[in-house]
C-alpha positions in Angstrom: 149.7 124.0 86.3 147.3 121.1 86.1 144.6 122.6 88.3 144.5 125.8 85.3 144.4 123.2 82.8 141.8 121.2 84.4 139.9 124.5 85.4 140.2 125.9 81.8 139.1 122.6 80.0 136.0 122.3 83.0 134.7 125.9 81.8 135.8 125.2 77.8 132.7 122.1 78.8 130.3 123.8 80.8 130.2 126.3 78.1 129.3 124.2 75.2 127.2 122.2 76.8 124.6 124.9 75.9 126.0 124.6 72.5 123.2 125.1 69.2 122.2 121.7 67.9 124.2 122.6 64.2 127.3 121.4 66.2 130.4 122.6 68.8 131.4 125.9 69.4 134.7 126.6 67.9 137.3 129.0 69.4 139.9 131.3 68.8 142.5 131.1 72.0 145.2 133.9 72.3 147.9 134.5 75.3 147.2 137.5 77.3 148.8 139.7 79.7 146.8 141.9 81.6 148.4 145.1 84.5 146.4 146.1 87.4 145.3 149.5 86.6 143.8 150.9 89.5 142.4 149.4 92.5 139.7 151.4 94.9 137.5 151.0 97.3 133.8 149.5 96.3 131.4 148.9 99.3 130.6 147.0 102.1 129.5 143.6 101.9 126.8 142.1 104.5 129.6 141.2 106.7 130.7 144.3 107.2 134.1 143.9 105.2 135.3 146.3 102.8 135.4 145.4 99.5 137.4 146.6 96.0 137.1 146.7 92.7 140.8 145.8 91.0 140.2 147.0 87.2 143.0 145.1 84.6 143.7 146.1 81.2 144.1 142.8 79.1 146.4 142.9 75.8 144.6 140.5 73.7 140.9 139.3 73.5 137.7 140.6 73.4 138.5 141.7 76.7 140.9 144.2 75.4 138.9 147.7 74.6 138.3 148.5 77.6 139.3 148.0 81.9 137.5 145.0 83.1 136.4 144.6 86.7 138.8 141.4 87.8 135.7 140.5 91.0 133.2 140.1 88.1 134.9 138.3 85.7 136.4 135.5 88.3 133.0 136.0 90.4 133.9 136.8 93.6 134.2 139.8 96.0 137.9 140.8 96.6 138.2 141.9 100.0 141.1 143.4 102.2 142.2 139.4 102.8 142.2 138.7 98.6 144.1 141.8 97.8 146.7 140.2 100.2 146.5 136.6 99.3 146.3 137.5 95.6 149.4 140.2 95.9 147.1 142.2 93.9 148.6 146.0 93.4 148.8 148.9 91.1 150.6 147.4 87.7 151.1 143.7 88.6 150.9 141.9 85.8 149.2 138.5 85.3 149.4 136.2 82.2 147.2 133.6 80.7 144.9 132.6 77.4 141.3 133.8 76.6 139.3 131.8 74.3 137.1 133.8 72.2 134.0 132.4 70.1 134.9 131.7 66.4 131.5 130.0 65.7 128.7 128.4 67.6 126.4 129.6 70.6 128.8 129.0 73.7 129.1 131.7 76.2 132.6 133.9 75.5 134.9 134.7 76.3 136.6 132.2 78.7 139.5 133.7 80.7 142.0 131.0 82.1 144.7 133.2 84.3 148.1 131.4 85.1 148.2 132.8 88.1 146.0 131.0 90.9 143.6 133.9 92.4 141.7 132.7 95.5 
């Protein structure tokens, strides 16, 4: 639990540190629960392993319109091995909080799962 924390406060700082000079960012953090909605095959990386695109459908945030691609917003490339490690499937459900921009010029949103995905 200390390592999402710690992970969650590192990218609330990295964030503002490109922060306008008429002060901090300020944010508007929610709980979230987002399902695995479909998982399918992507490409091949350089390596030659297969890799997936695992699209979740989060229930709060700015996130929340629309499927987003769960390799692009962690930014990595979730192979065979990640779907595994990760026991990613159809409808698992992962929790956490997304902090949305109230005010400043931070990047947003920041997405801080529970869950520790590898």
């Amino acid at each position: 639990m200390k390592k999402i924390y710690l992970a969650f406060f590192s990218a609330f700082l990295l964030s503002c540190s490109n922060a306008d000079v008429n002060g901090p960012c300020d944010w508007h953090v929610r709980k979230f629960s987002a399902t695995v909605t479909g998982i399918s095959f992507d490409k091949l990386n350089t390596q030659g392993d297969s890799l997936f695109s695992v699209k979740l459908m989060f229930d709060a945030g700015s996130v929340s319109e629309k499927e987003q691609d769960l390799g692009k917003l962690r930014n990595f490339e979730i192979t065979r091995e990640k779907l595994s490690q990760n026991k990613l499937r159809v409808n698992a459900t992962y929790t956490g909080k997304i902090s949305d921009l109230k005010s400043g010029d931070c990047e947003t949103p920041i997405i801080a799962f529970d869950q520790r995905l590898r």
